[in-house]
Backbone bond lengths (Angstrom), bond angles and torsions (degrees), N, CA, C in turn:
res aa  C-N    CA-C-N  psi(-1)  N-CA   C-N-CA  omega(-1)  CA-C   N-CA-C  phi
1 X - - - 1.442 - - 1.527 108.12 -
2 X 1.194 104.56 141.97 1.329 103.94 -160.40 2.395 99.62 -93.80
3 X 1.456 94.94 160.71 1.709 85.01 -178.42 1.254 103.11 -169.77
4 X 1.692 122.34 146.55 1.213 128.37 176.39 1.331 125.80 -102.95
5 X 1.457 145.44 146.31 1.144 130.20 -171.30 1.832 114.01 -107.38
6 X 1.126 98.70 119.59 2.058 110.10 -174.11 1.299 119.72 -27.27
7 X 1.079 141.08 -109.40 1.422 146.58 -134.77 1.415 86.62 163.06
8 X 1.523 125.64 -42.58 1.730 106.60 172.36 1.212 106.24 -92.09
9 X 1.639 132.48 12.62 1.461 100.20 -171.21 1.100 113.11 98.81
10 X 1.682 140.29 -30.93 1.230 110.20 165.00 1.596 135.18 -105.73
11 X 1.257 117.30 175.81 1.486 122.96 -161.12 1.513 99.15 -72.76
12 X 1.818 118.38 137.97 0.941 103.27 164.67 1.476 112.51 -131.89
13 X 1.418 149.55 163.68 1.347 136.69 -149.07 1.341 96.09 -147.85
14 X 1.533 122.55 83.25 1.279 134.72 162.27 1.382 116.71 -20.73
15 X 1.800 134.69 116.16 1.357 113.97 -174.97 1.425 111.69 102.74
16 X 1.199 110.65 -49.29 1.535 119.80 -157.43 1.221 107.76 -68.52
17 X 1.337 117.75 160.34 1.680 121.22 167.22 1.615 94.64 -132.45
18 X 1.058 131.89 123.82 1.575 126.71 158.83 1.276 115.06 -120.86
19 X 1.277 129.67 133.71 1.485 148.31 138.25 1.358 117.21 -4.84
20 X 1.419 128.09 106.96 1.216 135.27 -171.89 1.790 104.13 -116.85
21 X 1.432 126.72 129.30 1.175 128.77 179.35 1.884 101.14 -95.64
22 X 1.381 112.84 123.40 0.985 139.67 -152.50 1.647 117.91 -109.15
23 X 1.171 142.75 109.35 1.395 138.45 -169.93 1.432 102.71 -120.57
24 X 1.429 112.87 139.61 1.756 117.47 170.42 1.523 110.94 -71.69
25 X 1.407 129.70 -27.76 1.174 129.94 -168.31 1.694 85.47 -152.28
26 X 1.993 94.09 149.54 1.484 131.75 163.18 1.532 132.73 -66.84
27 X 1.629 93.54 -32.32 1.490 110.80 -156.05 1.614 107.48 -160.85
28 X 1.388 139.79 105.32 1.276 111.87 169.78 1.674 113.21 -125.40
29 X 1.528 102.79 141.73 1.652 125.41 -166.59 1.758 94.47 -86.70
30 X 1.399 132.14 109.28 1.290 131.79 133.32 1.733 131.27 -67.20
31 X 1.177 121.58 100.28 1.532 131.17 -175.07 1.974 102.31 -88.61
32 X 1.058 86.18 121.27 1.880 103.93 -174.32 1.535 103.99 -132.74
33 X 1.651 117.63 120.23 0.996 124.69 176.07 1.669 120.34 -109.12
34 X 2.025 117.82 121.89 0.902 94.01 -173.42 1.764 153.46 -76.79
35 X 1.012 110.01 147.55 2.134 115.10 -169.29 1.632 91.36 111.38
36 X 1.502 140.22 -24.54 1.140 111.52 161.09 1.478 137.66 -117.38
37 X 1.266 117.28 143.70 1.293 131.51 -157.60 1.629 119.05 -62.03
38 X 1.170 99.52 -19.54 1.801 101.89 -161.89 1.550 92.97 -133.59
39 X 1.622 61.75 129.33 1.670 111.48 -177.81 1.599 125.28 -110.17
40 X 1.108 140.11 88.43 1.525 152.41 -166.54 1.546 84.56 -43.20
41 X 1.810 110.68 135.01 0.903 124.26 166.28 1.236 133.82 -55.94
42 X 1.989 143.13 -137.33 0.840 118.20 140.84 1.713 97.54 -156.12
43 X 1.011 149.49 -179.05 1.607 148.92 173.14 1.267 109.37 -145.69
44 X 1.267 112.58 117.81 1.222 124.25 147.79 1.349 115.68 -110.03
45 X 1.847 107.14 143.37 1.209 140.78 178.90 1.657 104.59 -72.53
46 X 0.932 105.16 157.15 1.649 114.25 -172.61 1.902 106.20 -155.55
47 X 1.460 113.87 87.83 1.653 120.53 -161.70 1.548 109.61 -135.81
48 X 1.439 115.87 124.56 1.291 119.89 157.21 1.731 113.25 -53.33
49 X 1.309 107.91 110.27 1.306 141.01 -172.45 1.471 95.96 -56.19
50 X 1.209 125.00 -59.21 1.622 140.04 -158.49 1.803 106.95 -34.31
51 X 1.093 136.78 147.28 1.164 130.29 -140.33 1.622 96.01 -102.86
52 X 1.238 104.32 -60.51 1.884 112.01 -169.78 1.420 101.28 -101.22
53 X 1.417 128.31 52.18 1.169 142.81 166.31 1.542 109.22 30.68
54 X 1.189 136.79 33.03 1.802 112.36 165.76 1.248 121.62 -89.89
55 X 1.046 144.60 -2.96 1.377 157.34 158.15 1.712 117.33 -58.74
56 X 1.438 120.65 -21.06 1.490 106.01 168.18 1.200 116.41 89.52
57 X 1.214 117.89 -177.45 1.339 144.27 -173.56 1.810 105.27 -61.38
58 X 1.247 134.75 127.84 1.542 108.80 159.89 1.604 97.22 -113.75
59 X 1.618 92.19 147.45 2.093 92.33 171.96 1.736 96.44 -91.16
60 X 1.163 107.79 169.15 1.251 142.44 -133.93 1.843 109.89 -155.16
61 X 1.635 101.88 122.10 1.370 96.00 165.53 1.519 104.69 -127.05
62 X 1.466 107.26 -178.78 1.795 96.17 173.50 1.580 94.55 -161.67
63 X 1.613 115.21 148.54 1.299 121.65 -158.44 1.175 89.24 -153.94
64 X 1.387 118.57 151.11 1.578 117.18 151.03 1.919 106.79 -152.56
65 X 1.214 114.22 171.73 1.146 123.49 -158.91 1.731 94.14 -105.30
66 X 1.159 126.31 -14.47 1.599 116.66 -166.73 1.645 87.18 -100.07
67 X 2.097 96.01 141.45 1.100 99.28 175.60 2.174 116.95 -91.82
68 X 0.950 89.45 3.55 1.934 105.36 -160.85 1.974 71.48 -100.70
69 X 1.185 157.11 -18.47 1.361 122.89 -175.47 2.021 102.57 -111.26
70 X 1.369 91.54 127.56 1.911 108.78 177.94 1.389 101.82 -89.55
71 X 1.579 106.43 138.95 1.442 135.29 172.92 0.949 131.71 -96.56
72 X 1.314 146.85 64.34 1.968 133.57 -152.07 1.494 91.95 -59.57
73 X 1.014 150.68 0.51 1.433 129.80 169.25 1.421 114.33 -160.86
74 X 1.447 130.77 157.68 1.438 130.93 161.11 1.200 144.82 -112.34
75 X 1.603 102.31 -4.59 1.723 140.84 170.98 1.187 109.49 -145.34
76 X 1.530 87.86 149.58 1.701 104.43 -161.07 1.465 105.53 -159.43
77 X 0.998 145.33 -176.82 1.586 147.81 152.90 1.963 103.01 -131.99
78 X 0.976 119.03 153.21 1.370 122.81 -147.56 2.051 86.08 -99.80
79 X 1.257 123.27 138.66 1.720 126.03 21.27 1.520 93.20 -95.64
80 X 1.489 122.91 163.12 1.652 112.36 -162.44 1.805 75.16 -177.01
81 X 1.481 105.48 176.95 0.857 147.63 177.69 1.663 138.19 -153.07
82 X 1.233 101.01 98.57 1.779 98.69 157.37 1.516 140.55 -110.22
83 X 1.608 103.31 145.93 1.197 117.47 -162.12 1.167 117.52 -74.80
84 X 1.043 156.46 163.13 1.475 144.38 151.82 1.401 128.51 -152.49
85 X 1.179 117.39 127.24 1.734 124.64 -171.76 1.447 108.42 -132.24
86 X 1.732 102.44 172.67 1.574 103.36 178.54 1.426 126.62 -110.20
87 X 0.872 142.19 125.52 1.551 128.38 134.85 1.184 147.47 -50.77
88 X 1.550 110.66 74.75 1.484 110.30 -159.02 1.772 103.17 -83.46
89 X 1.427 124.36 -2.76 1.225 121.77 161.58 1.382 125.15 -34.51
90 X 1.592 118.50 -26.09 1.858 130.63 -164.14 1.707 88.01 -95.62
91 X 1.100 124.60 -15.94 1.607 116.88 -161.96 1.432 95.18 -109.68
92 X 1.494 109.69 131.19 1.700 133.03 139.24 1.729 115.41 -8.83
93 X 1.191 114.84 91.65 1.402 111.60 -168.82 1.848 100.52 -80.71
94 X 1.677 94.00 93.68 1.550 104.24 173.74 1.832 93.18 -167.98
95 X 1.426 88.66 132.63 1.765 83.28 175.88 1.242 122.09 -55.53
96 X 1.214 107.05 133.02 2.095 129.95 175.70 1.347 103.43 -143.62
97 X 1.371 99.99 -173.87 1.824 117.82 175.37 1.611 95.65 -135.80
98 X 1.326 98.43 113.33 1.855 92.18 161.24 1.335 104.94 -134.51
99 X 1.738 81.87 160.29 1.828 108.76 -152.76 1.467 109.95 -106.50
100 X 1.469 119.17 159.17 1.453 112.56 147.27 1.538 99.93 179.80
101 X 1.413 102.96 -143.19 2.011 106.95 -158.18 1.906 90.16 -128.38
102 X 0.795 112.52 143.86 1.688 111.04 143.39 1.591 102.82 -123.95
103 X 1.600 130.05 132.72 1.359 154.46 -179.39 1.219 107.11 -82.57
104 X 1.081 135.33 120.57 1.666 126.52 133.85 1.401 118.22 -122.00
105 X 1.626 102.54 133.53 1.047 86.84 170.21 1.655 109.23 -164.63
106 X 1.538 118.73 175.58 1.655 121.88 -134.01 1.562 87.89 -99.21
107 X 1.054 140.92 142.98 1.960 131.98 129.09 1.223 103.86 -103.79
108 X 1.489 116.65 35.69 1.523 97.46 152.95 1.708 112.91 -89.23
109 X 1.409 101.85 137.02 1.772 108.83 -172.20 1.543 115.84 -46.70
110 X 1.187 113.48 121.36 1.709 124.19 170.43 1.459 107.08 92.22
111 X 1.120 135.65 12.12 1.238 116.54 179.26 1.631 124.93 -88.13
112 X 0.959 104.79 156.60 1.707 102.68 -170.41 1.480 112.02 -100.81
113 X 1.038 111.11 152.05 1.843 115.35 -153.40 1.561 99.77 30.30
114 X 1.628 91.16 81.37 1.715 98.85 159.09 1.389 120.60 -67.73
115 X 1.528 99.56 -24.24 1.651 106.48 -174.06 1.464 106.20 -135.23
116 X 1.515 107.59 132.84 1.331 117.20 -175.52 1.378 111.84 -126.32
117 X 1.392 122.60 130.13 1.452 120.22 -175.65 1.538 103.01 -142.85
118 X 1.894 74.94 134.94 1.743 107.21 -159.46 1.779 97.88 -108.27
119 X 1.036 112.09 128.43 1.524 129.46 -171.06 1.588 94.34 -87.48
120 X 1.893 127.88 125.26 1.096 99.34 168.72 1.245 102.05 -124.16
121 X 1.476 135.12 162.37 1.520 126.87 166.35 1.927 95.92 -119.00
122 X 1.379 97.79 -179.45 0.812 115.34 -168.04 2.127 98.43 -159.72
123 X 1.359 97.59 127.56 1.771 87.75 -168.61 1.591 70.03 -136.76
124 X 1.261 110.27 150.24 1.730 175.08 161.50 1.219 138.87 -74.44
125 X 1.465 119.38 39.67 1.418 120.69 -163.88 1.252 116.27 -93.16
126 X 1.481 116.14 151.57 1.629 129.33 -168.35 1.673 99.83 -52.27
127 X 1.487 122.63 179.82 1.072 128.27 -171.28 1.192 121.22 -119.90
């Protein structure tokens, strides 16, 4: 397929429609205070980006490396939603900030930002 590249640098494909993997949020902050248990959840959106919809459904995985953040799901096909909360039960009850990634990302063929990575923290304040 033939394609030209912008004035910024990126590729563009006259004609084309491609599959864009889509996130509601960049980054999300969980605030946990210690002696109490509950922690406001959080949602992220999960949407084929593509504008005039012919591209379909994309499937969807999601992974993350922190063991203190819960997933209600790990497959999905897009538009979808996952939930996510903490378990601050595994953590040192003393204020900190801890870090990590949650992954999602598409193998459906051609899509653009197959993989999206969401930075999450999690901060720890006295009680």
């Amino acid at each position: 397929m033939a394609f030209s590249i912008d004035r910024n640098g990126n590729r563009e494909y006259p004609g084309a429609v491609l599959p864009v993997l889509g996130l509601s949020e960049t980054r999300l902050t969980f605030t946990a205070t210690i002696g109490d248990p509950k922690i406001a959840s959080q949602v992220l959106h999960i949407r084929n980006l593509e504008p005039i919809g012919l591209t379909g459904e994309l499937t969807w995985v999601a992974t993350t490396d922190i063991p203190w953040l819960i997933i209600d799901k790990q497959v999905g096909q897009t538009p979808d939603m996952l939930t996510l909360s903490v378990d601050i039960g595994q953590l040192e009850p003393a204020p900190s900030t801890h870090t990590g990634s949650l992954v999602v990302s598409s193998s459906t063929p051609g899509v653009v930002y197959a993989e999206r990575v969401v930075p999450i923290v999690l901060e720890v304040k006295p009680g």
